[in-house]
TORMARPA-439863 format. One record per residue: x, y, z of N, C-alpha, C in turn; residue number from 1; chain. Coordinates in Angstrom, 3 decimals. Example, Ala and Ser with C-alpha at 12.3 -4.5 7.8 and 13.67 -1.06 7.14 Angstrom:
BEGIN
+----------+----------+----------+----------+----------+----------+----------+----------+----------+-----+--------+
:    neast :   nnorth :      nup :   caeast :  canorth :     caup :    ceast :   cnorth :      cup : num : chaine :
+----------+----------+----------+----------+----------+----------+----------+----------+----------+-----+--------+
:   13.190 :   -5.690 :    7.800 :   12.300 :   -4.500 :    7.800 :   13.200 :   -3.300 :    7.800 :   1 :      A :
:   12.850 :   -2.250 :    7.080 :   13.670 :   -1.060 :    7.140 :   12.900 :    0.030 :    7.870 :   2 :      A :
+----------+----------+----------+----------+----------+----------+----------+----------+----------+-----+--------+
***
This chain:
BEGIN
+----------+----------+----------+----------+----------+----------+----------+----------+----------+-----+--------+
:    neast :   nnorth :      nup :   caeast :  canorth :     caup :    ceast :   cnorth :      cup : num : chaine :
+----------+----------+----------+----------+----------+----------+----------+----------+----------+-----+--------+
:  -52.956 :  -22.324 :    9.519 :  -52.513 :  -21.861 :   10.800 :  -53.470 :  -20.775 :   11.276 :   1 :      A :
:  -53.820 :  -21.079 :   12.539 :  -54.726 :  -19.972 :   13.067 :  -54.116 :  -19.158 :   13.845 :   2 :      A :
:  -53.888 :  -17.983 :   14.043 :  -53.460 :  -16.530 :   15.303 :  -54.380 :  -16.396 :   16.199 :   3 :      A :
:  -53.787 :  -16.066 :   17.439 :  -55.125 :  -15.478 :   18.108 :  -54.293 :  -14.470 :   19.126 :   4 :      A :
:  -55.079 :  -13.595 :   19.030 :  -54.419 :  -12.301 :   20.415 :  -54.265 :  -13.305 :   21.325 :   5 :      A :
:  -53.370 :  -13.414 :   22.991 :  -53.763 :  -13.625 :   23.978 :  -53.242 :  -12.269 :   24.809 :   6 :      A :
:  -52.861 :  -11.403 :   24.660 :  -52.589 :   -9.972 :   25.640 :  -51.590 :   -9.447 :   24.931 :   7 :      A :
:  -51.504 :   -8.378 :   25.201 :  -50.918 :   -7.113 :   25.365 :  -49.232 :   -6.887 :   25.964 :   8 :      A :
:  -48.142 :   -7.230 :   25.988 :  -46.874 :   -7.236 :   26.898 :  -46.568 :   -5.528 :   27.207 :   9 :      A :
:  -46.510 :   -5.120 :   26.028 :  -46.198 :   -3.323 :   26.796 :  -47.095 :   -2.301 :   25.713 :  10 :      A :
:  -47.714 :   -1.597 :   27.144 :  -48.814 :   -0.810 :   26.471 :  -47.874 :    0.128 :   25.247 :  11 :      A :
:  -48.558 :    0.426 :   24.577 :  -48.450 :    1.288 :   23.308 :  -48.257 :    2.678 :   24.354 :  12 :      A :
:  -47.214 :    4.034 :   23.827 :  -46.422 :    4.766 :   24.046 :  -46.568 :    5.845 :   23.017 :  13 :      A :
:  -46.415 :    7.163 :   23.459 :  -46.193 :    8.250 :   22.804 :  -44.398 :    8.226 :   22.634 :  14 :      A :
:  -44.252 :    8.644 :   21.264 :  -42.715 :    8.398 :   21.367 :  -41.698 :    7.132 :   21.107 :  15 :      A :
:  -40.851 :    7.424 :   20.632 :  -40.433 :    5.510 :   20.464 :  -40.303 :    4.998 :   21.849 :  16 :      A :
:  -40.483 :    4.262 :   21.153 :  -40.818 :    2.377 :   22.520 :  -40.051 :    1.694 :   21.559 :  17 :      A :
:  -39.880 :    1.308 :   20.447 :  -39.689 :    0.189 :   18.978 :  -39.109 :   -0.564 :   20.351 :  18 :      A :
:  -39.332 :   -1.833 :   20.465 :  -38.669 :   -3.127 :   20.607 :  -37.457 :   -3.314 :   19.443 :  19 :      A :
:  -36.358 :   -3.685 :   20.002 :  -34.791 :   -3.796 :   19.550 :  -34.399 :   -5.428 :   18.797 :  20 :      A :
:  -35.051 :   -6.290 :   20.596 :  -34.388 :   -7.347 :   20.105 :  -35.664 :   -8.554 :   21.195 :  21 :      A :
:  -36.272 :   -9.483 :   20.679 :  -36.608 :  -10.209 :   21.866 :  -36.486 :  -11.843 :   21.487 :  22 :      A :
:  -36.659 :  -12.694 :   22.249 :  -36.272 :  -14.102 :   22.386 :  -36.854 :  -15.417 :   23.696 :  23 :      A :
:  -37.318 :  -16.047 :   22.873 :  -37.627 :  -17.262 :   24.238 :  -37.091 :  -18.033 :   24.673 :  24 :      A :
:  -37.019 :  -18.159 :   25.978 :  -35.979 :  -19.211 :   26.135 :  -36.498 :  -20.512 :   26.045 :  25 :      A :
:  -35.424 :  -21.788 :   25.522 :  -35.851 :  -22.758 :   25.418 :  -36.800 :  -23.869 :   25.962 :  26 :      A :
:  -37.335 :  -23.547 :   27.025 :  -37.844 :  -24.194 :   28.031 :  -39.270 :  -23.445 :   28.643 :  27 :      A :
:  -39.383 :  -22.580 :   27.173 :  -40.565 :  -22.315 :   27.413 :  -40.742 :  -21.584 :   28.396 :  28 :      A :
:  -40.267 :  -20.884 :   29.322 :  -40.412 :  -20.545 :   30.667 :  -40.374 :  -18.922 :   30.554 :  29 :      A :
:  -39.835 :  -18.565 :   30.068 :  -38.986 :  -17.003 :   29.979 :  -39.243 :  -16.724 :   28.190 :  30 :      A :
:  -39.548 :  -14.973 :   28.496 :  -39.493 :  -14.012 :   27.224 :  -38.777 :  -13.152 :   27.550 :  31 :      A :
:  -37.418 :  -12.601 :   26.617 :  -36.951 :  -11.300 :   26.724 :  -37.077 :  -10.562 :   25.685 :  32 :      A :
:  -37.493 :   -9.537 :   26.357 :  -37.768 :   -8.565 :   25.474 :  -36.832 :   -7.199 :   25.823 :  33 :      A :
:  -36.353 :   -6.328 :   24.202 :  -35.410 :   -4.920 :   25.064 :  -35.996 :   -3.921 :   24.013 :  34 :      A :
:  -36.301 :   -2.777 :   24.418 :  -36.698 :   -2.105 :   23.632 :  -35.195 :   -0.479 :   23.663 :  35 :      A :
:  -35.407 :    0.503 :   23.549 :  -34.585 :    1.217 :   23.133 :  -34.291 :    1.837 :   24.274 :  36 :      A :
:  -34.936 :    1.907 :   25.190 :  -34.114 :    2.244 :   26.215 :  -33.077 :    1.386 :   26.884 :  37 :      A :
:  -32.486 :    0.291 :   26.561 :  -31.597 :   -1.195 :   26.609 :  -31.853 :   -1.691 :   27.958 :  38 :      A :
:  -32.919 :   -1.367 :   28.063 :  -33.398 :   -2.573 :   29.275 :  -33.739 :   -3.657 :   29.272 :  39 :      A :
:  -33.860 :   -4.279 :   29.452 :  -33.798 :   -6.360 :   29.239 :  -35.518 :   -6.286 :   30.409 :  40 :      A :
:  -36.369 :   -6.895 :   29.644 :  -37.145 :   -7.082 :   30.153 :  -37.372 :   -8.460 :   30.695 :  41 :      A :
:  -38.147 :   -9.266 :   31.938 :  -38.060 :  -10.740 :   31.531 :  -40.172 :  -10.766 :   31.869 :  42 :      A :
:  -40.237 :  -11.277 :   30.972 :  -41.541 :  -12.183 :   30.960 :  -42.070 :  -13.842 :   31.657 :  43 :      A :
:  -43.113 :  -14.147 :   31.757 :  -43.722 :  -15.657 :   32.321 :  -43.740 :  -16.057 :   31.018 :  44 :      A :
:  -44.738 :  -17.357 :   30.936 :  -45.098 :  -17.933 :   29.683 :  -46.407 :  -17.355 :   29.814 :  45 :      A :
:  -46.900 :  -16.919 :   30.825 :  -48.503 :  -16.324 :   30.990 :  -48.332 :  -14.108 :   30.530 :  46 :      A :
:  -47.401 :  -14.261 :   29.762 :  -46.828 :  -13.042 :   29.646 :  -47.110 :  -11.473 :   30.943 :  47 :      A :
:  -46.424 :  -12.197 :   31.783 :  -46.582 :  -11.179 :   32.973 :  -44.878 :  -10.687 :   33.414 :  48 :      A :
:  -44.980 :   -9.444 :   33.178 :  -43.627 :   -9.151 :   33.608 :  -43.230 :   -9.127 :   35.049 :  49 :      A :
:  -41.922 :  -10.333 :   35.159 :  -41.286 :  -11.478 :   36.357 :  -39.926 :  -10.221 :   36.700 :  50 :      A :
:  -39.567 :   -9.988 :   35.617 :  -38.212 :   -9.328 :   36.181 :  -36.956 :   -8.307 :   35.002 :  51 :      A :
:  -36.602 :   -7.731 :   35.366 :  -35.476 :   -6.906 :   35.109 :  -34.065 :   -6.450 :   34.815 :  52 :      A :
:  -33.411 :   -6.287 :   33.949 :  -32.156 :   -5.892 :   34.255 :  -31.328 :   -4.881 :   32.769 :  53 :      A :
:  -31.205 :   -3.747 :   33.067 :  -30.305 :   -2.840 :   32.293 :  -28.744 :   -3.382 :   31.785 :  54 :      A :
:  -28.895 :   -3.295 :   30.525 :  -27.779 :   -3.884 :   29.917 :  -26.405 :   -2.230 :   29.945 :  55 :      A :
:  -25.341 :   -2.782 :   29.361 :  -24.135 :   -2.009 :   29.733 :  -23.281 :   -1.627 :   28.204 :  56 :      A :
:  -22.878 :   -0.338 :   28.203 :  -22.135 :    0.056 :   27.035 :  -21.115 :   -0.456 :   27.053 :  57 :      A :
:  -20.457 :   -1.031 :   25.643 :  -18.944 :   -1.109 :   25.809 :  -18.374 :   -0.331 :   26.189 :  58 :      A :
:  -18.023 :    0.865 :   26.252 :  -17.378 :    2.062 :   26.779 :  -18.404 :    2.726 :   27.552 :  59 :      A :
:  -18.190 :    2.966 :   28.968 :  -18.816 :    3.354 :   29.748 :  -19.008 :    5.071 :   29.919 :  60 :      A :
:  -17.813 :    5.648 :   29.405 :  -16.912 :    7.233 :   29.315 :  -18.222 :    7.784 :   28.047 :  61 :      A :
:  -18.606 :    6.662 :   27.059 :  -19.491 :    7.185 :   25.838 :  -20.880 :    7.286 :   26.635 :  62 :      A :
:  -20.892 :    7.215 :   27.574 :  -22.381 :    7.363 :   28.080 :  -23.714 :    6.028 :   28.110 :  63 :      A :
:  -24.197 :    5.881 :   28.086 :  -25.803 :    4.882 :   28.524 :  -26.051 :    5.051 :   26.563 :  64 :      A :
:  -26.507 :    5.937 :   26.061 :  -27.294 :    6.535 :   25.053 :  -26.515 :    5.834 :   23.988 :  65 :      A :
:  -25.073 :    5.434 :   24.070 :  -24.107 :    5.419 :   22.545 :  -24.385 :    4.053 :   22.001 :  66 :      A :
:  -25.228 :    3.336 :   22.273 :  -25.293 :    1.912 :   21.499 :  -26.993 :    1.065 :   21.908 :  67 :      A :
:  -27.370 :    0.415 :   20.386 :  -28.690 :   -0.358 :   20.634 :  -28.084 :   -1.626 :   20.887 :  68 :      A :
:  -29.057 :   -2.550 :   21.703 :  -28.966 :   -3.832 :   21.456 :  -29.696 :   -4.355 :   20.117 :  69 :      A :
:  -28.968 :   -5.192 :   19.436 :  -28.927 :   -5.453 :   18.323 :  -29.580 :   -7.101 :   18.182 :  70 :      A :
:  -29.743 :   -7.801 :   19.029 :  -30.026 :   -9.083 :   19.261 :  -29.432 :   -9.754 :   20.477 :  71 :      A :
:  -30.491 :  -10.769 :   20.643 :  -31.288 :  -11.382 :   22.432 :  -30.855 :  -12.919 :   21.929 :  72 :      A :
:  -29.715 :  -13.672 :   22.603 :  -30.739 :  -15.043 :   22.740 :  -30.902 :  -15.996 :   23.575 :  73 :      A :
:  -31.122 :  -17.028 :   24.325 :  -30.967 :  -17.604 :   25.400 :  -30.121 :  -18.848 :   25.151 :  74 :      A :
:  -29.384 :  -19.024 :   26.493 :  -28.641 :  -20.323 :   26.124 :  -29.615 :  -21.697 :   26.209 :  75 :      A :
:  -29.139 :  -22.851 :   25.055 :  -30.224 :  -23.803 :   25.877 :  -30.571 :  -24.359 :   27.148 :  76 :      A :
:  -30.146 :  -23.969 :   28.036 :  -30.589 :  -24.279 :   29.421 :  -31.409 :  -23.363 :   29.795 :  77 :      A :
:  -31.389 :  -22.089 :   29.003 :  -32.355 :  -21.365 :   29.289 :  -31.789 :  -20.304 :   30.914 :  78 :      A :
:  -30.393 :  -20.509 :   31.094 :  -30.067 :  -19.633 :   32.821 :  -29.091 :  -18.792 :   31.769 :  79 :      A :
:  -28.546 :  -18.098 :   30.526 :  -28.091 :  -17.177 :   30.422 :  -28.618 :  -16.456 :   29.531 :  80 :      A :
:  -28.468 :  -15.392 :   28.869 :  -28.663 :  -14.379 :   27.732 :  -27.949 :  -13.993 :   27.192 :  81 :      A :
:  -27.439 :  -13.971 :   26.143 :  -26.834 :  -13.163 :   25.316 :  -27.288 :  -11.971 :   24.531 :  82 :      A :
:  -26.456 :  -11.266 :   24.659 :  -27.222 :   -9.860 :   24.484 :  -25.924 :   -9.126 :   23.261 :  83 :      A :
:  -25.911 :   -8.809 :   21.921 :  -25.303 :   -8.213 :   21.211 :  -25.946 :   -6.652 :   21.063 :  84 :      A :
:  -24.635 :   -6.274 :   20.619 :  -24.960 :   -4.948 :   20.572 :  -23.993 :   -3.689 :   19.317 :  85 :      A :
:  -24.681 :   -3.145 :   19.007 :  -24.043 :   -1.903 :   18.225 :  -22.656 :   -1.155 :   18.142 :  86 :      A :
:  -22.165 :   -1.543 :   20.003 :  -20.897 :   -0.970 :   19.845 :  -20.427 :   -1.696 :   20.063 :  87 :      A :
:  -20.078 :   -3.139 :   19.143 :  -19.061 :   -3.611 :   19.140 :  -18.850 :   -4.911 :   20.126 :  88 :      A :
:  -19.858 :   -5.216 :   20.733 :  -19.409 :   -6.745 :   21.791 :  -20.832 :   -7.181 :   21.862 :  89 :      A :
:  -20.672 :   -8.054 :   22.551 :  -21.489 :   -9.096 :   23.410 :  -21.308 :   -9.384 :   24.662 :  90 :      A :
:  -22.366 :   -9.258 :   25.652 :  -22.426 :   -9.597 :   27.544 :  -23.005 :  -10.599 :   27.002 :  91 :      A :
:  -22.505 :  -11.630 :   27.669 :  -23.508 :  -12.795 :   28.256 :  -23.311 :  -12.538 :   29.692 :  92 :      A :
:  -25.167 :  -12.758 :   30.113 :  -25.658 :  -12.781 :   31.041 :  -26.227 :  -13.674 :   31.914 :  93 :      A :
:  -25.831 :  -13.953 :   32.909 :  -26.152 :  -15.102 :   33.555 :  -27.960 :  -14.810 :   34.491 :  94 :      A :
:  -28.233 :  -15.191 :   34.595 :  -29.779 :  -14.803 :   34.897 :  -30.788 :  -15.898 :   35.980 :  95 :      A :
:  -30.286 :  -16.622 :   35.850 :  -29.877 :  -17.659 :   36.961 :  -31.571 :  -19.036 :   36.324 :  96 :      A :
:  -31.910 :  -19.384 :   38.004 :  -32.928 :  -20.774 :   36.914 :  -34.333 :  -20.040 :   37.571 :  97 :      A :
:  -34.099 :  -19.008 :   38.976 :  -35.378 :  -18.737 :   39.735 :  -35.685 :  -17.291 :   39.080 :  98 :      A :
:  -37.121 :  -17.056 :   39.161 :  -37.058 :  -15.306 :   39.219 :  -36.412 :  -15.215 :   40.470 :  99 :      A :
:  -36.032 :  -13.563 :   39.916 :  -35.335 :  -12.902 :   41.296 :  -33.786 :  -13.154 :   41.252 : 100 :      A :
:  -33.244 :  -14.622 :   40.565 :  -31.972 :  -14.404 :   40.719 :  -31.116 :  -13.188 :   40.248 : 101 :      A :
:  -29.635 :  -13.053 :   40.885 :  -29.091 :  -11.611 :   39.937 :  -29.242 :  -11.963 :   38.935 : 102 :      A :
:  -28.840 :  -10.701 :   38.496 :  -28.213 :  -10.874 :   36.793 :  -26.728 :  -10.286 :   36.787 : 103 :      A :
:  -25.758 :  -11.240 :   36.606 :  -24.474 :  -10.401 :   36.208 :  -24.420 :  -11.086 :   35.183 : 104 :      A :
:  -23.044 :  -10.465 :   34.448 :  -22.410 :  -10.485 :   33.439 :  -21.598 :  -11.519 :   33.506 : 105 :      A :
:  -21.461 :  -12.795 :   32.950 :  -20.626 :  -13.452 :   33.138 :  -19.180 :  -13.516 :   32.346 : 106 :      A :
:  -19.984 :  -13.064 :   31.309 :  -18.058 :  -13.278 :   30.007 :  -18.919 :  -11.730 :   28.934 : 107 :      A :
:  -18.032 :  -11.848 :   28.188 :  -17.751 :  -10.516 :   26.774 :  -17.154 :  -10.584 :   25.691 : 108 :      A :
:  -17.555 :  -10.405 :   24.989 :  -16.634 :  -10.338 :   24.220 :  -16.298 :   -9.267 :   23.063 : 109 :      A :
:  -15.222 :   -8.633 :   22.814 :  -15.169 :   -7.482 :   22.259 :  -14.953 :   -7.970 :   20.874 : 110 :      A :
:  -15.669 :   -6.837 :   20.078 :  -15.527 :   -7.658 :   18.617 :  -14.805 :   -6.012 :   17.800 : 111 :      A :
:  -14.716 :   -6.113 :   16.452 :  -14.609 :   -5.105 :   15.642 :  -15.535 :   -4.745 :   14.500 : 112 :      A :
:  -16.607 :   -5.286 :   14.910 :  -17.464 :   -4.573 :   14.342 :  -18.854 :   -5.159 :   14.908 : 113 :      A :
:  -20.258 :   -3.825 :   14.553 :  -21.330 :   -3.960 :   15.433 :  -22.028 :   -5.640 :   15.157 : 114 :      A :
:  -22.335 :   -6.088 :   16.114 :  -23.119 :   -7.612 :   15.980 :  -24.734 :   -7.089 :   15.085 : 115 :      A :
:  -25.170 :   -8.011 :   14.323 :  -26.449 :   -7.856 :   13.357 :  -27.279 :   -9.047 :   14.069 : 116 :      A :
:  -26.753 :   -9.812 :   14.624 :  -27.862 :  -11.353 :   14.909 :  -26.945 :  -11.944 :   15.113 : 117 :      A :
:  -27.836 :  -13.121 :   16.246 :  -27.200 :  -14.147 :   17.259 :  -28.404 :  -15.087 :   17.229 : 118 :      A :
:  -27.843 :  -16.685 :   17.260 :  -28.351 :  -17.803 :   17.488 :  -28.082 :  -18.549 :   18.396 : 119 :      A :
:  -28.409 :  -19.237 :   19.032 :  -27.632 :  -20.549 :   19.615 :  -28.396 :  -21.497 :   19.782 : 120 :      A :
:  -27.876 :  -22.546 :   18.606 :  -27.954 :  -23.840 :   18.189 :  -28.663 :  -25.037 :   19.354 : 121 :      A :
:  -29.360 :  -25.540 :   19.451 :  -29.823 :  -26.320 :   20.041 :  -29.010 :  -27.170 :   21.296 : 122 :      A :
:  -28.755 :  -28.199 :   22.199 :  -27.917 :  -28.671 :   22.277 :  -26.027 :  -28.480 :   22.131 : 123 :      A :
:  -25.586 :  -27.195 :   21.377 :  -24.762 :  -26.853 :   21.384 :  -24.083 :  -25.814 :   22.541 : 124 :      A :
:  -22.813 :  -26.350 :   22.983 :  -22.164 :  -25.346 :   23.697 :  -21.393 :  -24.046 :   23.226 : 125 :      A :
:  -21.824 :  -23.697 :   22.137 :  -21.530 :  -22.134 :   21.759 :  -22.391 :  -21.456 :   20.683 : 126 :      A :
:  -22.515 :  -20.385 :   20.679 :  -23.463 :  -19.436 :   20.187 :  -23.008 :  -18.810 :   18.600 : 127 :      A :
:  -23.753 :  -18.553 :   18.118 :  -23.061 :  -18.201 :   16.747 :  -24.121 :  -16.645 :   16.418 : 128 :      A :
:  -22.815 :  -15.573 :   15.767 :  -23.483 :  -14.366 :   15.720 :  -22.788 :  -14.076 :   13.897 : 129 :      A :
:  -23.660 :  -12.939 :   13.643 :  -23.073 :  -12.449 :   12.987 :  -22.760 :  -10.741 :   12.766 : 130 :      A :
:  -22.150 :  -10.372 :   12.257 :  -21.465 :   -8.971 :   12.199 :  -21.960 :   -8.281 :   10.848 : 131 :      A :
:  -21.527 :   -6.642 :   11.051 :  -22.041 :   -6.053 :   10.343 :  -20.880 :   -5.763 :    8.686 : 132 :      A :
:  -19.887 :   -6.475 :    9.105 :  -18.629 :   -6.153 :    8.504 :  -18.587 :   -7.499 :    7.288 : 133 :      A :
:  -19.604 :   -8.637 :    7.495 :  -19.756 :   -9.568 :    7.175 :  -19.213 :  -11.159 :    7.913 : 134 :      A :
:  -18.933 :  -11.015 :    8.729 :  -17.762 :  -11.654 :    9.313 :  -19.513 :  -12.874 :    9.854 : 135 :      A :
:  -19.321 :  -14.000 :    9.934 :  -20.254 :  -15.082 :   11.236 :  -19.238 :  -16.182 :   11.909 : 136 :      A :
:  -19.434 :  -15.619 :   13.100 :  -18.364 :  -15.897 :   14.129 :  -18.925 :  -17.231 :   14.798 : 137 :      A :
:  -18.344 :  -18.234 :   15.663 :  -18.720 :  -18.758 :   16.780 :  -18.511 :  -18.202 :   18.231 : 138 :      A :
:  -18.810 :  -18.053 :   19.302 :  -18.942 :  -17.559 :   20.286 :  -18.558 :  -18.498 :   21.308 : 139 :      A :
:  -17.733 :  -18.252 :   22.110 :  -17.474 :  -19.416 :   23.242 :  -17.989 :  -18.815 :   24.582 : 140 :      A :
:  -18.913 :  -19.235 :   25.632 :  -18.900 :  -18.616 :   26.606 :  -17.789 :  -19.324 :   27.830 : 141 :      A :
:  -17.163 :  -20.237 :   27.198 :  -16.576 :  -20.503 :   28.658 :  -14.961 :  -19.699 :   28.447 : 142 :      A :
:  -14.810 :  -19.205 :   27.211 :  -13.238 :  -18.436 :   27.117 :  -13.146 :  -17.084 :   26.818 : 143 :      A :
:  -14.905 :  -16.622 :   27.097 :  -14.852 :  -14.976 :   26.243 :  -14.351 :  -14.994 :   24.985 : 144 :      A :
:  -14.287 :  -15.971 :   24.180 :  -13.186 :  -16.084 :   22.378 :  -13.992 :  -16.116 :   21.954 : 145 :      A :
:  -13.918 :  -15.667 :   20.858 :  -14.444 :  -15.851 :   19.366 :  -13.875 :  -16.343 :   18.375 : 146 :      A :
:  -14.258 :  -16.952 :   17.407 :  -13.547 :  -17.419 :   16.111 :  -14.430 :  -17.559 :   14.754 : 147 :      A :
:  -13.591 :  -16.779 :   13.784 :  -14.369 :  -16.805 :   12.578 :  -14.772 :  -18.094 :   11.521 : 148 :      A :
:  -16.077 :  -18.299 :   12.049 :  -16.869 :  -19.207 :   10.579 :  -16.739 :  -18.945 :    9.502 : 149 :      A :
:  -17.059 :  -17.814 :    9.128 :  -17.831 :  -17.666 :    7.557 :  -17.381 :  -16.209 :    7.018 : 150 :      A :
:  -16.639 :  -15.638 :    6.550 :  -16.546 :  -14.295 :    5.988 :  -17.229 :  -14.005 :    4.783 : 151 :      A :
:  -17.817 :  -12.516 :    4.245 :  -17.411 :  -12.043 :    2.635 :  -17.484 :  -10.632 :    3.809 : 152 :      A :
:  -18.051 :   -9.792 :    2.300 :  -17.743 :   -8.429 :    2.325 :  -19.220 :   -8.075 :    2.024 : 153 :      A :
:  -20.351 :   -8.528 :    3.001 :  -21.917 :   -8.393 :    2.985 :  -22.433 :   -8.163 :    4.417 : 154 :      A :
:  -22.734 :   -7.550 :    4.714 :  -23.875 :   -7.342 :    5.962 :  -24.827 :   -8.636 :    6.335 : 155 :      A :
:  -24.571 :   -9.028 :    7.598 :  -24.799 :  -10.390 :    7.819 :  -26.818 :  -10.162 :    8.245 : 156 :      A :
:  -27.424 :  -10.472 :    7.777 :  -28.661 :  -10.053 :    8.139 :  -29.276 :  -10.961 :    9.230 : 157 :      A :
:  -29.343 :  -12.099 :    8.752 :  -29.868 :  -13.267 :    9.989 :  -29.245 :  -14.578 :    9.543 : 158 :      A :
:  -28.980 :  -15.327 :   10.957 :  -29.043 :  -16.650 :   10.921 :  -30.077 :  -16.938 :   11.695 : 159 :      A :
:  -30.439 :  -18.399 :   11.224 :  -30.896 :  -19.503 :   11.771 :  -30.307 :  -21.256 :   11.367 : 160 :      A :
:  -31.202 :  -21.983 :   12.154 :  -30.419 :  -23.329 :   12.256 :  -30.955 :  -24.154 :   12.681 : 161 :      A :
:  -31.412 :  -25.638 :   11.896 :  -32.244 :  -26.691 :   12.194 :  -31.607 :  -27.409 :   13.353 : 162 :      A :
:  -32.614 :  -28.331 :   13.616 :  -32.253 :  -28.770 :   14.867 :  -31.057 :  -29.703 :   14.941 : 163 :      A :
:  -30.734 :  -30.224 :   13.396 :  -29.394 :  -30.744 :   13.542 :  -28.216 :  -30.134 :   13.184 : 164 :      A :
:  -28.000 :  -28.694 :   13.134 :  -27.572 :  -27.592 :   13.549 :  -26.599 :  -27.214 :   12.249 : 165 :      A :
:  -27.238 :  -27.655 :   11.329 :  -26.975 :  -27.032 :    9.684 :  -27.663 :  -25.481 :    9.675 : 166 :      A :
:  -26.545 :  -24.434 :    9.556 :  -26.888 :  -23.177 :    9.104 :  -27.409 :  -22.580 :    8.194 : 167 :      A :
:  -28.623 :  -21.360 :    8.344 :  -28.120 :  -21.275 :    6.977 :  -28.237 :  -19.465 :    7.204 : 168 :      A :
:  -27.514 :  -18.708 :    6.410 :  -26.803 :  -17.443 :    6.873 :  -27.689 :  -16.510 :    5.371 : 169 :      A :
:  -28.473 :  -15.071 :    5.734 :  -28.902 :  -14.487 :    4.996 :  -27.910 :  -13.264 :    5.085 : 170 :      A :
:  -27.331 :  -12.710 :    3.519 :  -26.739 :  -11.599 :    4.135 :  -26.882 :  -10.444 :    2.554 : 171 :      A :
:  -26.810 :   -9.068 :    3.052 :  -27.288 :   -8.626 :    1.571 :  -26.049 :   -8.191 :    1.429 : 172 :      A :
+----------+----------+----------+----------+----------+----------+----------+----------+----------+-----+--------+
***
């Protein structure tokens, strides 16, 4: 396998910058990227930044500052985002098919403990995350629900999932 630079996405920074969480969408079209200030960046495939949008605390009263995004991923159609996070939920974001469309929030979901990583399965209509409590959930976006897959008593580190949508779950 060969690497090759092709550019630069965000200049290097005095101070943290660390990138949080980023993801492509399926269709090749779109990069998101969020770094610690929880802004949702959106990218081209020619990596030129297209567009924008600030993500939201579960508790609004705790301030902007009280939670990272924890993991990015796109639905396969590639028009929403899912965005997990530290305190406790998930926005999915609707983001539409053009640049420029809004971005709202379409569904949420409140969990009990911080999200570690999010997938969503190829062809599948729901998203699968996992938690810090050990818990790997499925995700519904059309009911805001959740329901538990997979429990122990381990820190869910990452999933992933072949294209015929056999899991397989790392957790320490």
């Amino acid at each position: 396998m060969q690497l090759k630079h092709l550019r630069t996405l965000l200049a290097p920074q005095d101070g943290p910058s660390k990138v949080t969480a980023l993801a492509w969408a399926p269709n090749n079209s779109k990069l998101a990227v969020c770094t610690v200030d929880r802004i949702v960046l959106l990218f081209d495939e020619h990596g030129e930044k297209r567009d924008k949008f600030s993500t939201k605390p579960a508790n609004p009263d705790l301030g902007k500052k009280c939670y990272q995004v924890t993991g990015l991923v796109f639905s396969p159609d590639s028009t929403k985002i899912v965005v997990g996070q530290s305190d406790n939920i998930i926005f999915v974001y609707k983001i539409g098919e053009q640049w420029g469309d809004k971005k709202v929030i379409c569904n949420k979901i409140i969990l009990q403990s911080a999200v570690t990583t999010l997938i969503w399965p190829v062809q599948q209509p729901t998203f699968i995350f996992g938690l810090a409590d050990g818990k790997v959930k499925l995700g519904n976006v059309k009911g805001s629900k959740s329901q538990t897959i997979y429990s122990s008593e381990s820190y869910v580190v990452s999933l992933t999932s072949r294209f015929d949508c056999h899991i397989l779950i790392y957790m320490h």
